[in-house]
N, C-alpha and C positions, 0 to 999 in steps of 0.2 A: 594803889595810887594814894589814898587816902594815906594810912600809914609811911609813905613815902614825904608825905608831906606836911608830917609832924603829927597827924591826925590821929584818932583812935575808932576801933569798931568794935560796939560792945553787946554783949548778946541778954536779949532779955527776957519773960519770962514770955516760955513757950516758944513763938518762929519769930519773938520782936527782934527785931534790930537798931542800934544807934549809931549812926556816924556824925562821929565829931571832928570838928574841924575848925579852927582859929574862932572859936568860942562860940559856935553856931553847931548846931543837932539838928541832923533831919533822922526821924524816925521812919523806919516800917517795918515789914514782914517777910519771911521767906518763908513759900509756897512750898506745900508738902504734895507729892514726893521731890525730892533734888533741893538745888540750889540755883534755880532761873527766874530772873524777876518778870515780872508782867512791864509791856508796853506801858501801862499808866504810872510803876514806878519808877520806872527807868527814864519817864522823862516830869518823872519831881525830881529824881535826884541829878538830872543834868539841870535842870533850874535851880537848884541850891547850890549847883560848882557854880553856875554863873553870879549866883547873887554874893554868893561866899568869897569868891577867889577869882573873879573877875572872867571862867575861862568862858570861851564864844565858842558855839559851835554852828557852823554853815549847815 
């Protein structure tokens, strides 16, 4: 989604992660083993679609 919308996700050292997005960064991490975020970032990163790009979510 990100990348869909102009955005970039860029991998940092070690499980950081950055998503960028109309000139706003939210950083965090991916949890070893996999690729599944935790409850607490999953809902920083729906507070950063909303502050960033307006979306609402119910």
């Amino acid at each position: 989604m990100i990348n869909k919308l102009g955005g970039k996700i860029k991998n940092g050292n070690g499980s950081r992660r950055k998503f960028i997005l109309m000139g706003s960064v939210y950083q965090t991490h991916q949890p070893h083993p996999g690729n599944v975020m935790d409850k607490g970032a999953v809902n920083g990163l729906r507070e950063w679609f909303e502050n960033v790009i307006g979306v609402e979510h119910d």
